[in-house]
N, C-alpha and C positions, 0 to 999 in steps of 0.2 A: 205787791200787797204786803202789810205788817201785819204778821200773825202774832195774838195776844194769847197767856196761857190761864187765862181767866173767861168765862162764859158770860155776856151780860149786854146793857146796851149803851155806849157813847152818849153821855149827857152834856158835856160843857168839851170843849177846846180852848183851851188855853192860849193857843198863839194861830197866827194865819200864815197864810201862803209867803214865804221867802222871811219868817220871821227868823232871826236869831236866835234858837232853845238852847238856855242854859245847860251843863252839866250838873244832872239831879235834881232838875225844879222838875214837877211832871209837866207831861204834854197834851193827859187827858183825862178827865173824869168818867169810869165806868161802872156801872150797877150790876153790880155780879147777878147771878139767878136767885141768888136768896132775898136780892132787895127790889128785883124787877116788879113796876107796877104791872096791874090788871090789862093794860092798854097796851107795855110795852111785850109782856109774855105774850101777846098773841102774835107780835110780828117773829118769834121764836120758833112758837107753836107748829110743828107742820100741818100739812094743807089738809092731811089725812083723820086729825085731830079735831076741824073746826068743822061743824054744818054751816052748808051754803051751799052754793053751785061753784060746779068748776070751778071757774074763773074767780069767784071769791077765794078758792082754795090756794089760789097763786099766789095773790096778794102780798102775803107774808113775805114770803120767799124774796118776791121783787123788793118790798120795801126795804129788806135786810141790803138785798145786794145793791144799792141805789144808794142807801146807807155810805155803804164801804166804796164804793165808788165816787163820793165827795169827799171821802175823809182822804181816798188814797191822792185824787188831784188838789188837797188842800197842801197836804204833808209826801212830797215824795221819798219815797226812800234814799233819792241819790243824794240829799240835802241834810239827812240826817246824819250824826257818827253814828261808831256800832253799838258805842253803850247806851244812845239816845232810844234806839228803836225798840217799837214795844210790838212785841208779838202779838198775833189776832188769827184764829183762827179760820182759813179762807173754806168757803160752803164750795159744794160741786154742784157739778152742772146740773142744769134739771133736766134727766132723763131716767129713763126705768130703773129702777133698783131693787135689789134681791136681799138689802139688811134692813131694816126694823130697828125704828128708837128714834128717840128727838134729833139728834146728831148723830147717826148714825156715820155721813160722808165727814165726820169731822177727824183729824188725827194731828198727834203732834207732828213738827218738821221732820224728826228721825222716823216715825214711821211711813210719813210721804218719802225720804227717801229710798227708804226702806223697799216699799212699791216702786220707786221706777228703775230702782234695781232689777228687781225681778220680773219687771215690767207689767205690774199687775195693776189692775183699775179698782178702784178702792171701792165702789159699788157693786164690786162683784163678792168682797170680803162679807163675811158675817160679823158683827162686833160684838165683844161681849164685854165691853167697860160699861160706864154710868150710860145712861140713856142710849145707847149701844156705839159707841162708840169705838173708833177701831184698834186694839193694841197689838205690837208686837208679836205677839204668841198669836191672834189671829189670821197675823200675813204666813208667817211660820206656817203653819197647820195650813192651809190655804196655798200654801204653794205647794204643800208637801203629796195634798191630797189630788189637786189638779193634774188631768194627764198631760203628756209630753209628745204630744203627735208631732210627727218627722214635716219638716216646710215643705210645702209642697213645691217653693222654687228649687231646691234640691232637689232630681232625680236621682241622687248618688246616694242622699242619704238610708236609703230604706233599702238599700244593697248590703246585706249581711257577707262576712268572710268564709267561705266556703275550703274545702282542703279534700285531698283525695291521696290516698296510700298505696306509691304504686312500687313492684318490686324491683330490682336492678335486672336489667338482660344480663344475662352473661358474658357478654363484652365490657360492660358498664359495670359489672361488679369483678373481673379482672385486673378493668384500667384503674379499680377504686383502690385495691390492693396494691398493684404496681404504683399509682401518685404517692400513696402514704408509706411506702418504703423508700423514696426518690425522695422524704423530707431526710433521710439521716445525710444525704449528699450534700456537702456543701457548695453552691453552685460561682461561679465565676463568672460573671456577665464581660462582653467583648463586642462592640458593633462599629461596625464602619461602611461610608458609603460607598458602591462600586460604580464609575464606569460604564454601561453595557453599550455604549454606543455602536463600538466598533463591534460586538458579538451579534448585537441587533441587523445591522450591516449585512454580515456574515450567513446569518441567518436564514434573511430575507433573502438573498443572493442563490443558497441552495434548497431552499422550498419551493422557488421558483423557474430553476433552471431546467430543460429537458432533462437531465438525468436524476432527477428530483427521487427522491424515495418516496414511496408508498406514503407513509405517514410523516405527515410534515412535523417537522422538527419542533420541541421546544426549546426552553432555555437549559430546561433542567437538565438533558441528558451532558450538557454543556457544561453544566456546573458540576454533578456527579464526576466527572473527568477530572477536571483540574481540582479537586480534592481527590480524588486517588492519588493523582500524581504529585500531590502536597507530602502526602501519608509516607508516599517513598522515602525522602529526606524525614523526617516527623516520624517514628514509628509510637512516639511514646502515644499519641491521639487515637490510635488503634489497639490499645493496649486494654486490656482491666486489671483491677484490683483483685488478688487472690489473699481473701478473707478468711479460709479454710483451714488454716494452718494454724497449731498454737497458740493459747492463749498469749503464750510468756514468746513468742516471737513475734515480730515484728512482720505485716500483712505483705506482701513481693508484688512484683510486676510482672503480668505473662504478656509478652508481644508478641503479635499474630502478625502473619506474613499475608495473610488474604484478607480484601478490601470486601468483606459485606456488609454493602452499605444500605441502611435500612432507609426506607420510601415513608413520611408517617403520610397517610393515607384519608380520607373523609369517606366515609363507607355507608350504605345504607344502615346496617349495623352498628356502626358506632366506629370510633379510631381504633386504626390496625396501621401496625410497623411490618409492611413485608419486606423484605431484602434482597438484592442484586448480590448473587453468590459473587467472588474474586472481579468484582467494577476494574480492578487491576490489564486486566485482558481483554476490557470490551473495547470495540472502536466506538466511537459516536452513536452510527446508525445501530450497532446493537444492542447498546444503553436504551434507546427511542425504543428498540424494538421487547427489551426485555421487561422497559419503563409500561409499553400496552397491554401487554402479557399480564402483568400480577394487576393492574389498574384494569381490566376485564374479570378477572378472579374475583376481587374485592368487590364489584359491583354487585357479581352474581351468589356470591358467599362461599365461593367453590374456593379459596383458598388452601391448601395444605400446611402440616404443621410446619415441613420442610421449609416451605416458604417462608414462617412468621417465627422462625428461630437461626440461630447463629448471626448476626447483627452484631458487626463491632462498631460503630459510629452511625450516627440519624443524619438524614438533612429531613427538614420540613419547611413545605414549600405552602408558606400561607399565603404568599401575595398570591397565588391562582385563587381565591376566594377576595382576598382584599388584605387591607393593611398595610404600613408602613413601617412599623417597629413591630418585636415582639420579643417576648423571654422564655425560651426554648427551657422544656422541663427535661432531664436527664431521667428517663423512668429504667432503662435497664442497668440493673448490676452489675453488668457487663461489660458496660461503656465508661468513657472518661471524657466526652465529647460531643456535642450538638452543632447542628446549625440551620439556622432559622432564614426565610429567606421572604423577603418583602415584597411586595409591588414594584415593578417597572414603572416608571410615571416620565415624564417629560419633564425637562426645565430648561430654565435659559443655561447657557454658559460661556466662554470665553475661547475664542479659538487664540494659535498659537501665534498671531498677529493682534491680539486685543480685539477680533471682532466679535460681537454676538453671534453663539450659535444654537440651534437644539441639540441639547442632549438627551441621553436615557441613562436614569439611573436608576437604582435598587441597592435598598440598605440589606447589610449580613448582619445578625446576629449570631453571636457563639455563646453558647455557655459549655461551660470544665466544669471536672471536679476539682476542686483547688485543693484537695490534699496528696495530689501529685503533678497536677498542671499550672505551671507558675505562670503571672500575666505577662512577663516578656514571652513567654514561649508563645501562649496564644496570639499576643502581638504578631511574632514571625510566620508562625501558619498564617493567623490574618491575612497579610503584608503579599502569603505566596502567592493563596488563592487568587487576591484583587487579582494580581499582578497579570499571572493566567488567564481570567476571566477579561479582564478589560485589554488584553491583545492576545486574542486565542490564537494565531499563527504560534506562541512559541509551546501551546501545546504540541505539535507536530513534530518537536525536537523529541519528547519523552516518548511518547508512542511507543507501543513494544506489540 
């Protein structure tokens, strides 16, 4: 449809259907409202204006749009340029409306778009141009004033954010202290895959056996070993930083000869580090058995202080929950060393003829403080542990 920015009625046409229109000759003769006769004002008129019945009251309406519906298949728009076409103002539908005036559903193009922007139905606007007609500042004020009820196809949207204020446990306000001291540590990251086939083997072999222990074995008390017996060669990993001293001197190294090595823990409470006093002197089975001990304490909260102090080195054993990688936090001051220990998992791998076998492995990760533990060193402890872990017969040479 060609909307015209003059109000009136189509008298003459100038060309027909597939005619050739110049640029600047016009394309139609219109009678604005000041020049509309007696006959053609009443097809203007609305219905509401004229006495008669109903159905005379349409009249008008239809004849207007009957009108504009020859002119549009006389003249299509796709055949015109843009400087030919004349604007004409298109009438809205016939149905209930809430504005008042001659033209009430009439609006320029920027204020139709205006409306389906904000997707508003222009019969629902009040107008308050000439004959009420609808401007700008009416869609304005009209959207401004209309409410904004939530869609009802959204159930999410009418869910407001809610919050709740709750205080630290005293575990959780400990561990908040210890994290935020553990930022001045500058931490050293270390991971590599391990082996456990042949430990899994091993394992399975003495959980199984008539003289099986009590509490069947895990990995850990396995792994707790062959870092003790790392530490022997390694003392600096068992070591801390003694910050105590003079400004104007330089912080020293104190090396400790007993292996307590701390357990981090999942507790109903929250995370607790208890420790294995001198790991140095345990066998296997009394690691397992020292490993049920404080893992019974922590369930029931009967811990002692004894227990949750003197920790010179962590292991944390996250794959007993899950995981494959992780980056172990160095929270005691104390320490200069972590390690983080992954999921066992299966994979394929290569036996020492090229054939396919299963394996079991589990990644370590280490973190240091790297302002005393340099990355070859970690490397070598690395390098010991694997070595240990994935042929635990030569644990049995250190044994003491």
């Amino acid at each position: 449809m060609i909307s015209s920015r003059y109000d009136g009625v189509i008298k003459k046409l100038h060309y027909q259907a597939d005619d050739m229109v110049q640029v600047g000759k016009p394309l139609c003769d219109i009678d604005v409202h000041s020049d509309v006769s007696s006959e053609d004002d009443a097809l203007l008129t609305p219905a509401a204006e004229q006495a008669g019945s109903p159905d005379d009251a349409q009249q008008p309406q239809k004849a207007v749009s009957k009108r504009q519906e020859q002119a549009h298949m006389k003249f299509p728009i796709e055949q015109l340029e843009p400087k030919q076409q004349v604007e004409r103002p298109s009438l809205s539908e016939a149905h209930p409306s809430t504005t008042s005036g001659k033209h009430a559903g009439l609006a320029t193009p920027a204020v139709r778009g205006l409306l389906k922007e904000l997707d508003i139905d222009i019969l629902e606007v009040t107008g308050t141009g000439k004959d009420g007609r609808v401007l700008k500042e009416d869609v304005h004020k009209h959207a401004a004033s209309r409410s904004s009820p939530q869609s009802p196809s959204d159930p999410f949207a009418a869910n407001e954010q809610s919050e709740q204020r709750l205080k630290l446990s005293p575990i959780q306000g400990q561990m908040f202290k210890t994290m935020t001291r553990s930022l001045s540590i500058p931490h050293f990251l270390y991971a590599d895959e391990i082996d456990m086939t042949a430990l899994c083997a091993l394992r399975h072999r003495l959980n199984t056996s008539s003289s099986a222990p009590q509490r069947k074995l895990s990995y850990l008390p396995f792994i707790i070993k062959a870092l003790s017996l790392t530490l022997l060669d390694f003392p600096l990993l068992n070591a801390r930083i003694d910050t105590t001293t003079s400004p104007d001197t330089i912080p020293s190294l104190v090396l400790r000869t007993q292996h307590n090595i701390g357990i981090a823990m999942d507790t109903p409470q929250g995370l607790l580090v208890p420790c294995i006093k001198s790991a140095q002197s345990h066998t296997i089975t009394s690691l397992a058995s020292e490993l049920s001990r404080l893992q019974s304490l922590a369930k029931s909260g009967s811990l002692s202080a004894k227990d949750l102090t003197g920790g010179t080195i962590t292991v944390s054993n996250i794959g007993s929950i899950g995981g494959t990688y992780v980056s172990p936090i160095i929270a005691s001051q104390n320490e200069v060393a972590i390690l983080g220990v992954g999921k066992v998992r299966t994979v394929p791998g290569f036996g020492d003829e090229g054939q396919l076998v299963r394996r079991q492995v589990c990644n370590f990760s280490w973190s240091a403080d790297h302002r005393v533990v340099d990355g070859a060193t970690m490397a070598r402890v690395g390098e010991r542990v694997r070595a240990l872990v994935e042929d635990p017969g030569r644990m049995l040479v250190g044994m003491r």
